[in-house]
SEBA-805268 format. One record per residue: x, y, z of N, C-alpha, C in turn. Coordinates in pm, whole numbers, m for minus. Layout:
<atoms>
     n_X     n_Y     n_Z    ca_X    ca_Y    ca_Z     c_X     c_Y     c_Z
       X       Y       Z       X       Y       Z       X       Y       Z
...
</atoms>
This chain:
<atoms>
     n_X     n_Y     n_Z    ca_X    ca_Y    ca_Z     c_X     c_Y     c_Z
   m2037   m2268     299   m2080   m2158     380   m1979   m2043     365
   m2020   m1926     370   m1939   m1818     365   m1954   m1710     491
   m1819   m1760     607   m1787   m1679     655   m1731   m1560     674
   m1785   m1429     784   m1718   m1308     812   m1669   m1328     943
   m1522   m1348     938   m1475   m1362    1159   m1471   m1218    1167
   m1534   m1215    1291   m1538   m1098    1422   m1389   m1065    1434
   m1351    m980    1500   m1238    m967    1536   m1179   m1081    1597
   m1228   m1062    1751   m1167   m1176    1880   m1165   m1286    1736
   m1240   m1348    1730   m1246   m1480    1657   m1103   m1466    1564
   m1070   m1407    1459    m954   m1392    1375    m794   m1405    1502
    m825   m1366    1613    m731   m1389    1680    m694   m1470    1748
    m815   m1496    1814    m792   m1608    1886    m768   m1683    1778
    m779   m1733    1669    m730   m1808    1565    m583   m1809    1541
    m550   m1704    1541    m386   m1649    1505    m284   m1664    1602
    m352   m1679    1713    m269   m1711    1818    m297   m1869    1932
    m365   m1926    1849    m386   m2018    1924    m470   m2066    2074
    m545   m1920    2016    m616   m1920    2200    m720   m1980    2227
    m727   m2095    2380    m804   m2168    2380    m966   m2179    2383
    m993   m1991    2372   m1127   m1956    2400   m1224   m2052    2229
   m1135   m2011    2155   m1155   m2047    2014   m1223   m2206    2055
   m1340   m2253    2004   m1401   m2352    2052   m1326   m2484    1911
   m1326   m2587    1945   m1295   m2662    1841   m1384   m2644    1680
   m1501   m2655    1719   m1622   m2631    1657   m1621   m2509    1554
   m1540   m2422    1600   m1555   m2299    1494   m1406   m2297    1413
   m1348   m2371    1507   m1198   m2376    1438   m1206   m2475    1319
   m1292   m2558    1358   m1273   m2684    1219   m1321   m2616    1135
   m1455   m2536    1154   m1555   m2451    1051   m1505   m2391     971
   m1396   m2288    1022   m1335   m2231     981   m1223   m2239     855
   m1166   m2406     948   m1075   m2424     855   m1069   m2539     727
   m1247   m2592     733   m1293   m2652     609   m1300   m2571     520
   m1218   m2647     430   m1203   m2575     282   m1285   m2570     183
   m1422   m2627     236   m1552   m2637     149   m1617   m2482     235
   m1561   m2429     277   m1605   m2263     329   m1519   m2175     262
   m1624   m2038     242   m1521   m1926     227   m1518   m1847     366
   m1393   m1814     360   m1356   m1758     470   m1285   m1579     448
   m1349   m1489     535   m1328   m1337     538   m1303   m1258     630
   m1218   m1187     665   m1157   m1096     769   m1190    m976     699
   m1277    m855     772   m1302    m759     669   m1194    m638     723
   m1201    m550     612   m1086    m444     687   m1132    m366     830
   m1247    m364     847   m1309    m350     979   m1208    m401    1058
   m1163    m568    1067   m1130    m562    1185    m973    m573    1201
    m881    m551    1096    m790    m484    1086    m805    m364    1117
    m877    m287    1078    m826    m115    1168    m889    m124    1339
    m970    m205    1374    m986    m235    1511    m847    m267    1583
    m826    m408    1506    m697    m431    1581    m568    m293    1588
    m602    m304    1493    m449    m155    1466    m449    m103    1581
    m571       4    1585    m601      70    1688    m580      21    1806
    m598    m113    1820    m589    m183    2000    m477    m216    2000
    m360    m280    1874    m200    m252    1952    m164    m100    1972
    m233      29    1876    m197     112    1955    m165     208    2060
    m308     139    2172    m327     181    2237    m255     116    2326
    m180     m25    2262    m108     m87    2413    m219    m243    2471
    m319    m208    2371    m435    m371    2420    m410    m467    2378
    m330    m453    2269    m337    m577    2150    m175    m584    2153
     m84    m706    2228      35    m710    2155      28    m781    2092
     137    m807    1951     155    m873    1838     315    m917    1827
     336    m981    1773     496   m1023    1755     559    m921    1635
     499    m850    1515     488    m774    1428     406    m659    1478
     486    m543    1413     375    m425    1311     247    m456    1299
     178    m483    1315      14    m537    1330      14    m483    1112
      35    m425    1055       9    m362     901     109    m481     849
     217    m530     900     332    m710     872     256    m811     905
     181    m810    1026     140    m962    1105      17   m1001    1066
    m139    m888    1064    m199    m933    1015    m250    m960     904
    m187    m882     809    m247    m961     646    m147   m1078     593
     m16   m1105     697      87   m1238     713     m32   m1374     745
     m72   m1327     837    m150   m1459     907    m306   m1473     854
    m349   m1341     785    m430   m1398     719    m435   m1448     599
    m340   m1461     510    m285   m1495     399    m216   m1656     444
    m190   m1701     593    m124   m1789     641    m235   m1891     640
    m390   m1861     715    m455   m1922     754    m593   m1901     576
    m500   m1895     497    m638   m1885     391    m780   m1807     358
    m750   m1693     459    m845   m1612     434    m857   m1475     364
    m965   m1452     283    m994   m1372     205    m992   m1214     260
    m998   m1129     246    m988    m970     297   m1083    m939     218
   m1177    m861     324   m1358    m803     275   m1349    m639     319
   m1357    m609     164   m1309    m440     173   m1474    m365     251
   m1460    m279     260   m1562    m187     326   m1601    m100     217
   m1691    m114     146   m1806     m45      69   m1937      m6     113
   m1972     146      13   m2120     194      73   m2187     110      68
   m2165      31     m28   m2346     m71     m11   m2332    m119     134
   m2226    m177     157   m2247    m245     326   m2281     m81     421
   m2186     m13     387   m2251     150     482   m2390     129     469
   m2440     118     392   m2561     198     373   m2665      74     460
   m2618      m3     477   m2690    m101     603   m2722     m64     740
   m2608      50     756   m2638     113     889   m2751     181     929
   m2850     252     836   m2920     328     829   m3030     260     882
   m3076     112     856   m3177      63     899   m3148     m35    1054
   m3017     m48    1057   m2945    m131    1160   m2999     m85    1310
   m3121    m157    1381   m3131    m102    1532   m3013     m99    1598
   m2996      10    1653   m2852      30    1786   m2900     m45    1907
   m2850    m153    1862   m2878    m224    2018   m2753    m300    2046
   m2633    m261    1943   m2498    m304    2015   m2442    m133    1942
   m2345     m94    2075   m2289      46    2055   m2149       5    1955
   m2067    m118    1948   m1946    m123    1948   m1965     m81    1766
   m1905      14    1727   m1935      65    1573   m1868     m60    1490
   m1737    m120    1525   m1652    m183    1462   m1785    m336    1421
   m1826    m350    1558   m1913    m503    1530   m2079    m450    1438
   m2065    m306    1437   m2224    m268    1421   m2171    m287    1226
   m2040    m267    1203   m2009    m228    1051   m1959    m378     967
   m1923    m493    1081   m1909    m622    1057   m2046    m709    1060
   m2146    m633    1112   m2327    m698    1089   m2349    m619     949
   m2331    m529     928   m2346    m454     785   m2300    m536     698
   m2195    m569     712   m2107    m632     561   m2176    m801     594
   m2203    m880     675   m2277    m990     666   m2423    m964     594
   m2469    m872     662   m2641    m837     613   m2598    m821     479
   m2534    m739     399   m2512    m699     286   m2475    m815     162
   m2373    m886     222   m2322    m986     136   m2415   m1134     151
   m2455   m1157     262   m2525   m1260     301   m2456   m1329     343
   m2300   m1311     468   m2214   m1406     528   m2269   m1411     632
   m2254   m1554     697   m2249   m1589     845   m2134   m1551     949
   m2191   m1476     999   m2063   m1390    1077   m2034   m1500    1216
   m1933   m1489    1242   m1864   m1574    1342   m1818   m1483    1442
   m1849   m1518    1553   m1876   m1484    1671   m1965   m1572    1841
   m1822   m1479    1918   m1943   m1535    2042   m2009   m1436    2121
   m1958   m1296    2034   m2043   m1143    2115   m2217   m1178    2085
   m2243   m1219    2252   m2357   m1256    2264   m2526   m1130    2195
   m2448   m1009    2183   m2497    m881    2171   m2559    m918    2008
   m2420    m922    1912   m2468    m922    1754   m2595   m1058    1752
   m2626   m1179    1830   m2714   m1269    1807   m2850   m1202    1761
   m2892   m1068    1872   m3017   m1023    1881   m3038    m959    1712
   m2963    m929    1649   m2971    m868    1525   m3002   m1004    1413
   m3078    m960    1301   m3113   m1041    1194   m2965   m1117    1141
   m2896   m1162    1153   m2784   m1174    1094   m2723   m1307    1111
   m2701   m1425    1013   m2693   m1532    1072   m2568   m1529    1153
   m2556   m1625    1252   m2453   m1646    1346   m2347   m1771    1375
   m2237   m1817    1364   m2275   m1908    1426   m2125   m1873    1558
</atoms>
């Protein structure tokens, strides 16, 4: 299977947080999966330690491509072809960051990981 983690999901991973269900953690960390953090949710995070939402033990530009390189996962650049998904994408979740992480699943054909109950309603597999 080829996963895309959501933001929360990549973190709660990185930090051990217990929201992270066992179930997605094993998923995750079977090595018969590919696994992807796209730059989407690196500049999300950025943005949320800079606002003071997100602390990190690092530079968030040191910590997270550390821990995703730690935990075996791949980095999924942001290309027009995934842009160009937006165009047909119903707005029925506002958050742009999760509307551009359903793009790059629709586009590539990953199962995006998540528990934002919002992205379910969209064509996009889930788990």
């Amino acid at each position: 299977m080829k996963l895309l983690l959501d933001t929360h999901i990549f973190l709660w991973l990185i930090s051990g947080d217990p929201r992270l269900t066992d179930n997605i953690r094993h998923t995750i960390c079977n090595p018969q999966n590919e696994v992807y953090l796209s730059v989407v949710s690196v500049w999300e995070a950025i943005i949320k330690y800079q606002l003071g939402k997100l602390p990190l033990p690092e530079p968030p530009e040191i910590y997270l491509p550390k821990q995703r390189d730690r935990h075996l996962i791949s980095s999924l650049s942001l290309d027009e072809g995934s842009v160009s998904q937006l165009a047909q994408l119903p707005l029925l979740h506002r958050d742009p960051f999760d509307r551009m992480l359903i793009c790059q699943a629709l586009h590539y054909g990953l199962t995006l990981t998540t528990v934002d109950s919002t992205i379910r309603a969209y064509s996009v597999n889930v788990i």
